[in-house]
N, C-alpha and C positions, 0 to 999 in steps of 0.2 A: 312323378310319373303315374300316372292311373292307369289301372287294370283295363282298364277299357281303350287302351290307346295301341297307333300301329307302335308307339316307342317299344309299350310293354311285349308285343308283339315279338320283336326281335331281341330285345333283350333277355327275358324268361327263359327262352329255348338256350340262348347264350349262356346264362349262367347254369342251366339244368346238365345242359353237354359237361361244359367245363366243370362242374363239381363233378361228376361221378368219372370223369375221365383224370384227375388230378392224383394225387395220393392223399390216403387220409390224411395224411400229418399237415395239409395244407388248404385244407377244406376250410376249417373255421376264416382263416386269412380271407379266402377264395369268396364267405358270403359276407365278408365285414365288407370288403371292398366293394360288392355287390353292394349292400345295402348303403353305404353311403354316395354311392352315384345316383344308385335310385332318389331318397332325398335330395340329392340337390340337384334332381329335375327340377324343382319345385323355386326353392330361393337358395340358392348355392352357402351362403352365407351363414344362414341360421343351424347349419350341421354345427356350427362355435357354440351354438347352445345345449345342443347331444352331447357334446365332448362335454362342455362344461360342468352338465350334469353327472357323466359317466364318471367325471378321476374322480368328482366332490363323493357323491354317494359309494364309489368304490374304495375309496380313500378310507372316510369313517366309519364303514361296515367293518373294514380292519382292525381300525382302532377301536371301535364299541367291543368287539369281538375280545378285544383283549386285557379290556377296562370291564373296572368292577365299580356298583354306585353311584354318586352322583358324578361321575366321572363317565362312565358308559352314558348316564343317561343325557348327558351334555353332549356330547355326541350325536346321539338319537334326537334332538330336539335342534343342533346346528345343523344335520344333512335332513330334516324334516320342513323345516324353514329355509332352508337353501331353497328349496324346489318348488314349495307353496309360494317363495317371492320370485319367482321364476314364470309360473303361472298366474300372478296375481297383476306381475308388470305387464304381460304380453295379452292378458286375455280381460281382466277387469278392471286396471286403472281408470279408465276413460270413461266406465261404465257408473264407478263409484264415485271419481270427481264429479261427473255432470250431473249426479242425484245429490250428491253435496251441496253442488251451486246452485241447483234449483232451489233447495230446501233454505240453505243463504237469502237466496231472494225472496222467498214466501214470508221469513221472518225481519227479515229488511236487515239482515247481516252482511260486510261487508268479508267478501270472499272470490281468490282471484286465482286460477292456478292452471296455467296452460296443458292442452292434450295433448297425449304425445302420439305422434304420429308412426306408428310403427302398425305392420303388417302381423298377424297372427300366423306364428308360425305353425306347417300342416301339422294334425295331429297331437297338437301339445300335451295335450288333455290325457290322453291315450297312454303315449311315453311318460308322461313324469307319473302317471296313474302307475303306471309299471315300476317304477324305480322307487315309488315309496312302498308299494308291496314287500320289494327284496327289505328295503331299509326294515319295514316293519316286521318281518319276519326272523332278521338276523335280532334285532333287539331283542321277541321274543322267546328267544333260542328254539326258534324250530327249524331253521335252516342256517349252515356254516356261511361266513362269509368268501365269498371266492375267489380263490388268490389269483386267478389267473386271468390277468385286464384285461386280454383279447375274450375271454371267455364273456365274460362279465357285458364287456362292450357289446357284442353281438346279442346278449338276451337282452339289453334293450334297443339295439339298433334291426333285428332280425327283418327284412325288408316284407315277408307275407305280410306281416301284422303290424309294422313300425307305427301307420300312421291313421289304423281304425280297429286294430285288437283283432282279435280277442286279447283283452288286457290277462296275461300269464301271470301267474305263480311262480317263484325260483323253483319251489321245488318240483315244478311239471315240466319247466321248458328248460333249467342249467342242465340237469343231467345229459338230454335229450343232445343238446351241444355240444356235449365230451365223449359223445357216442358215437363210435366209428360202423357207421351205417353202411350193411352191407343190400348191394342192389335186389329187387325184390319186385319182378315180374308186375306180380296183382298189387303190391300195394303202389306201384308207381303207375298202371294203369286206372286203381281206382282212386288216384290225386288226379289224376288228370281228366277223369269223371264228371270230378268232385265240381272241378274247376268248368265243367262244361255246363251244367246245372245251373253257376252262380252267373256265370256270362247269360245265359238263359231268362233268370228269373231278372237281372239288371238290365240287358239292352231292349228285350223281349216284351216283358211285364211291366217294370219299373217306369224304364225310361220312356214307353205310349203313354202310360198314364201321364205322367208328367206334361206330358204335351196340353193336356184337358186342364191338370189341376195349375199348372203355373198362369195361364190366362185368365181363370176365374178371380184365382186369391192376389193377381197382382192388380186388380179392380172389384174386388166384392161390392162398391157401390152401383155400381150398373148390372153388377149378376143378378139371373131370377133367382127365386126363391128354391126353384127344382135345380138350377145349375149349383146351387151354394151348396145343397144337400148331396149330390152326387159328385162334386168336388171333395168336400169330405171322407166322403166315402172311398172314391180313389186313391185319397191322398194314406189314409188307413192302409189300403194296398201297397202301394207307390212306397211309403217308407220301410215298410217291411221286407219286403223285396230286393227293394235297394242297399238295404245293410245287412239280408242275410245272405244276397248277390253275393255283396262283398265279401263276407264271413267264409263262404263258401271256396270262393277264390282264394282267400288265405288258407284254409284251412287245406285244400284240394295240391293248390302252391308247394304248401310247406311237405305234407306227405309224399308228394313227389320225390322230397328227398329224405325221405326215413324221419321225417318228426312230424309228432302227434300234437294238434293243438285242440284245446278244451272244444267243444260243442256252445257254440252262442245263441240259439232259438232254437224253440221244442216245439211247435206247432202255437205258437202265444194264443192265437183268436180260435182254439179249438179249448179256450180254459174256463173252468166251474167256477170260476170268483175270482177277484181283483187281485188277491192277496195271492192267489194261485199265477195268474198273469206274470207275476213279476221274478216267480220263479223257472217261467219259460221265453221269457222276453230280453234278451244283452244278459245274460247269464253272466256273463265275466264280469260286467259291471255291475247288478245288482248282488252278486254275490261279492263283490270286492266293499259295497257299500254294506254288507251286512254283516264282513267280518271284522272293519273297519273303521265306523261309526257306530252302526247300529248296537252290535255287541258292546262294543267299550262303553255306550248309554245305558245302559242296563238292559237295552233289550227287550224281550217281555218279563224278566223276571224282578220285575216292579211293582207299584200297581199300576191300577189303570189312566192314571190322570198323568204319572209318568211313562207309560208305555206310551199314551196317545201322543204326547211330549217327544218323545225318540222317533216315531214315526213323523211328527210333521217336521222335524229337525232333517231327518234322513232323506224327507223326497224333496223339501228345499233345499238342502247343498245337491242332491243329486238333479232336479231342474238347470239348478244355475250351474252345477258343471257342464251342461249342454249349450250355453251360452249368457254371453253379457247382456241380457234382457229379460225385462219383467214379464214378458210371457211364458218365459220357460218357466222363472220363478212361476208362475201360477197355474203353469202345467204341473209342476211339482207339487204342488199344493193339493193341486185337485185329485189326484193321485192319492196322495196320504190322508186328507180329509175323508173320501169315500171310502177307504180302506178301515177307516176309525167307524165308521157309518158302517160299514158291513159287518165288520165285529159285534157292533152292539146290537145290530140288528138279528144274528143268528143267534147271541145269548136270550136276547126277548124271546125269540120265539122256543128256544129250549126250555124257556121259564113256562110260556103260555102255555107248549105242547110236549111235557117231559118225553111222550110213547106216541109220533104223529103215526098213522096209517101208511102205506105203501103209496098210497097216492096222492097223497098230502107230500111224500117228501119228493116227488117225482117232480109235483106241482113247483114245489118249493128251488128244487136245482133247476130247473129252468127258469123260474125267475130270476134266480142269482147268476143266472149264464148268461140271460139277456141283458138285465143289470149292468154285470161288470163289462160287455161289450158296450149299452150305450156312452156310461162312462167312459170307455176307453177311449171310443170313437169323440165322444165330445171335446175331450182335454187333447186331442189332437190338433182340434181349430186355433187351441193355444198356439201351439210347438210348431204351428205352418203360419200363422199367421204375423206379418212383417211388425206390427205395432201392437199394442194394447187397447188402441181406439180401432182398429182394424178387427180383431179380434172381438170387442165387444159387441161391434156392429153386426159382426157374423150369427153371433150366439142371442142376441135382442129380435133379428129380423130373418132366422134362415126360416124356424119353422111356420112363426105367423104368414110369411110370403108364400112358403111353401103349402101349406092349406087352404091358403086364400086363393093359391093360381091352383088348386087341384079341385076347389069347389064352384070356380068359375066355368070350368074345362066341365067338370058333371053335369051343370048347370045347363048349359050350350048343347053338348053335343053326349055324352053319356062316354061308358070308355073307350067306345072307336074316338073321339076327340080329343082324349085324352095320352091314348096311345100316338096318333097322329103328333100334335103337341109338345108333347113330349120329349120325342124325338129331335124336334123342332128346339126347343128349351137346351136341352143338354148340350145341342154339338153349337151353337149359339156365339163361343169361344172361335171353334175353330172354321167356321164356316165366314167368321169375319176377319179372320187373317187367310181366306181363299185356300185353305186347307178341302181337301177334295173327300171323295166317299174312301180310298185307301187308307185314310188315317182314323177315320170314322172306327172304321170295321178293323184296326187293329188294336180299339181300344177295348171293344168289345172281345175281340179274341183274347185279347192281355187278359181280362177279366175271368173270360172260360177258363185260361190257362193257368190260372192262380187256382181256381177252387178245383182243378184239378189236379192240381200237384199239391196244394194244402189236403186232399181225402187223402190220396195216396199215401204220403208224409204220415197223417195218421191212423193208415193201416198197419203198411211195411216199409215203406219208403219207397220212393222214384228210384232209387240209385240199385236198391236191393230188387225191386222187380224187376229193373231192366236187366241184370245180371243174372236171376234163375231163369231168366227166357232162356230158349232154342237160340244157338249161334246163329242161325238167320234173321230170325227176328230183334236179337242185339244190334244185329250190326245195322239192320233196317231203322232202327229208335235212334240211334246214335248218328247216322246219315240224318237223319231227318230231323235230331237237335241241331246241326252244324249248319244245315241247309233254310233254316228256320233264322237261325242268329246271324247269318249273312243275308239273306232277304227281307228281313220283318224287324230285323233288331234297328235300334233308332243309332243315324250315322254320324253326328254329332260326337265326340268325346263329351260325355255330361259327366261332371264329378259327382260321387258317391255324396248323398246328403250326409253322410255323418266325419268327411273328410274336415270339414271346416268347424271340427269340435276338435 
């Protein structure tokens, strides 16, 4: 079921009635049930894999719990493998045989072993990211194991976040589930805020762009050079939007009924360097990667040849956790590569310049701002891009086309022909699928309305201004967000890009 549909529509309001109308003592029952109808909107079926997961990891938290040695650690390492061959059948068999057979064939080895044809169930990645959390935390005695299965079941089935996170902690979200929430005016009006915002920046923001950027990248051999570069550039918008939409929705969701879930972006493209990026970008997930990989590598407290080593380890598994293809792997890369590059490059220059000037270092953070934005922006041509020949094509030919069709344009006619042109170049997409000037100009408004709400964001926040207003002019913001995502938001049920991870 997606947030974005009339299903969620009527069922949301259904289960919000019905929990706070129930008795406590039947609430937890009251979202379990919830949350598994909501899954098997989806593939009815594959809820046999939640369960699956749920007794197995509930099961040996018990028993780790109670065992000492090589005994606990047996444990720990049978519900840790349970789950990694659980993601590994459904999400990269097919991905690893076929690099198998290819590599068979290049060496003239003889190698046969059929695909299997299975559907990827929503959100896998997400839940069993969740369920080795708990695992990994009862091992390291920082969290009890939970005796109570309906409890247990619901922190990782809980329907806001089931199926795109915020990937949770036991120790932020179990408690929060044995907590008899009592109703709370402002905190259930500002979830349903929360939730207006995320619908806002997804049907509004997200999904116009989409309109531009899916026509470009699903043909980059016929896009100009100015459409490949402003596709890009949306799609930097478009994804972000799109999954802090969602973040929003869950997190707006869940509050509604008395639970707090962690904060997933912090304003990312307002950040001072790559290494910074990552601390305000899927927060649940890089930080789940830094308590979990990262750390256990030694981290930074190695040296350098092995820290650079733990880094390109951490954003390869964390690319390929985003999918079974070599582009993410080299989104991943690109990532940790420049991150190794930015390190050495601010030791250089603390070598060159022990005492820089006031404007030397003024000079210097804005390099590293711009820096880690083109970076960013470029390794996203990865993470959109269908193939790796697709993808290189993009990254060989966007800018040479792009100065070639902008020195033509100077050439001819100076910036009135360029502007002209332009205009002409970008909408190119939708003007050949007889898309008219309304969708033109709402990709433009998507556009305003992001760097609008990105200043804002990093003042005080959208949510927190419209709240110290004057009651008339709340209520004026909030008419005219509803009024805005009924007329302008795209009509379509488009799934959340990061549902199919």
């Amino acid at each position: 079921m997606l947030f974005n549909s009339f299903s969620f529509a009527l069922f949301f309001p259904a289960v919000l009635l019905s929990y706070w109308l129930v008795p406590p003592r039947w609430r937890q029952l009251l979202l379990l049930a919830a949350s598994c109808y909501f899954y098997m909107a989806f593939v009815p079926a594959y809820i046999l894999i939640l369960f699956y997961l749920i007794i197995l990891d509930y099961t040996l938290a018990r028993l780790m719990e109670r065992s000492q040695g090589r005994k606990r650690k047996a444990y720990f390492l049978l519900s840790l493998l349970s789950t990694i061959v659980v993601l590994v059948i459904f999400k990269y068999f097919n991905f690893f045989n076929a690099n198998i057979e290819a590599l068979a064939q290049f060496l003239g080895w003889q190698y046969s072993l059929g695909m299997l044809s299975l559907l990827l169930p929503l959100g896998l990645s997400f839940h069993t990211f969740q369920s080795l959390a708990y695992v990994m935390e009862v091992y390291r005695g920082n969290y009890p194991a939970e005796k109570n299965l309906l409890t247990y079941a619901l922190y990782v089935m809980f329907f806001p976040q089931l199926v795109a996170g915020p990937i949770e902690r036991p120790a932020q979200l179990l408690p929060q589930l044995k907590t008899v929430h009592r109703f709370d005016w402002t905190t259930f009006t500002h979830g349903l805020q929360r939730m207006g915002l995320g619908f806002f920046k997804k049907m509004v923001v997200a999904d116009n762009l989409a309109l531009y950027v899916n026509q470009v990248y699903a043909s980059p051999y016929d896009a100009s050079g100015i459409s490949l570069v402003i596709a890009t550039f949306l799609f930097a918008l478009q994804i972000y939007y799109d999954f802090s939409g969602y973040s929003d929705i869950a997190i707006g969701s869940a509050e509604t009924m008395g639970v707090k879930l962690m904060e997933n972006f912090n304003v990312p493209y307002a950040t001072a360097s790559l290494r910074e990026f990552w601390s305000r970008w899927h927060i649940s997930l890089s930080s789940w990667f830094r308590d979990y990989l990262y750390f256990p590598l030694g981290g930074s407290r190695v040296g350098k040849l092995a820290w650079a080593r733990n880094i390109i380890i951490t954003f390869l598994v964390s690319g390929l956790w985003h999918g079974a293809n070599w582009t993410y792997v080299a989104w991943g890369f690109i990532h940790g590569g420049f991150i190794i590059v930015e390190r050495a490059a601010q030791r250089a220059i603390r070598a060159l310049i022990p005492v820089p000037g006031a404007v030397l270092i003024r000079s210097i953070n804005l390099f590293t701002r711009v820096g880690a934005l083109v970076v960013i922006f470029f390794a996203w041509i990865f993470f959109r891009a269908g193939t790796m020949s697709d993808a290189w094509y993009i990254t060989t030919h966007m800018l040479p086309r792009f100065f070639g069709e902008i020195g033509a344009l100077l050439s001819a006619g100076g910036p009135s022909a360029i502007a002209h042109a332009a205009w002409g170049q970008i909408f190119v997409p939708l003007t050949l699928l007889n898309f008219g000037l309304k969708q033109e100009l709402l990709i433009v408004f998507g556009v305003v309305m992001f760097f609008i709400i990105e200043w804002t964001e990093s003042q005080r926040g959208v949510l927190n201004w419209i709240r110290t207003r004057q009651p008339l002019t709340r209520w004026i913001a909030w008419i005219a967000l509803i009024l805005t995502i009924a007329n302008l938001g795209a009509t379509a049920e488009i799934p959340f890009i990061y549902f199919q991870f």
